[in-house]
N, C-alpha and C positions, 0 to 999 in steps of 0.2 A: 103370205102363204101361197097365194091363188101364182102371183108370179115365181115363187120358186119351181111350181110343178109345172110348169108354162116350160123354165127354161132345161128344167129337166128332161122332157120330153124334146125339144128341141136339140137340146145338145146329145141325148141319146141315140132321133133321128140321123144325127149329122155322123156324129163316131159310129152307129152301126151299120151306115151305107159306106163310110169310106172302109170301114173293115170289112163289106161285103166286097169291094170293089178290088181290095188288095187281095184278099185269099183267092186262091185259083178253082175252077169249079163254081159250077152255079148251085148253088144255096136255095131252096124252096120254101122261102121266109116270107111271110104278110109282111108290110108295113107294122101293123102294132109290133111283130116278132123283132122286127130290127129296130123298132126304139125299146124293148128291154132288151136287146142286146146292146145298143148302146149305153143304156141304163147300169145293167150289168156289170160292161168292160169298165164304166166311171168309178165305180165302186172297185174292181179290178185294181184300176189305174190308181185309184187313191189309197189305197192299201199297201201297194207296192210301193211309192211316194213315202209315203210314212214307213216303210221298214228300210226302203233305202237312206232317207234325207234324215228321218227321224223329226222332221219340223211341225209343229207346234202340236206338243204330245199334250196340252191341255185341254186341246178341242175334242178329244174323242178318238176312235181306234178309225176309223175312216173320214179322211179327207179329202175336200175336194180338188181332184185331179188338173181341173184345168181341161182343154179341149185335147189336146198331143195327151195328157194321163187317158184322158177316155178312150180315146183311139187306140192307142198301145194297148190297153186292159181289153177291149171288143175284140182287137186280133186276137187276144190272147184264150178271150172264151170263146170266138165263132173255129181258131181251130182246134182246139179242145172238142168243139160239140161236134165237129165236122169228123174229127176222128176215131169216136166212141159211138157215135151212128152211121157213120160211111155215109151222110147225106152230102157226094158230090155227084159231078158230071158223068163219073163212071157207072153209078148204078142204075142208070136211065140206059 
């Protein structure tokens, strides 16, 4: 259990600084803020994985994404969020 949330925080780390690094505009995100938005995009990313692939519909309505699902799903929420609060470069 302890190392499931170990790597979840880590893989969430990872997918929400590269989807900080790819959206344009600097983002005014903590650390904790970009591993649930990593967090997030996995859950994102695995969601979409299952409605696209439809693979292994007996584990549950989300699965896991993989590191590219997490990333894909974090772009997918940080511009989302960036769009519905206007938190980019331009409102500074």
């Amino acid at each position: 259990m302890l190392g499931l949330i170990i790597s979840l925080i880590i893989i969430g780390l990872i997918a929400g600084a590269i989807a900080r690094l790819v959206i344009p505009g600097k983002q005014h995100m903590s650390i904790p803020m970009t591993i649930l938005l990593g967090i997030i995009g996995s859950f994102v990313g695995g969601f979409l994985g299952f409605l696209i692939f439809q693979h292994d519909p007996m584990d549950g309505f989300f699965q896991p994404a993989g590191i590219i699902g997490s990333i894909i799903g974090a772009i997918i929420v940080l511009f989302i969020y960036t769009r519905f609060t206007g938190r980019n470069a331009r409102t500074r």
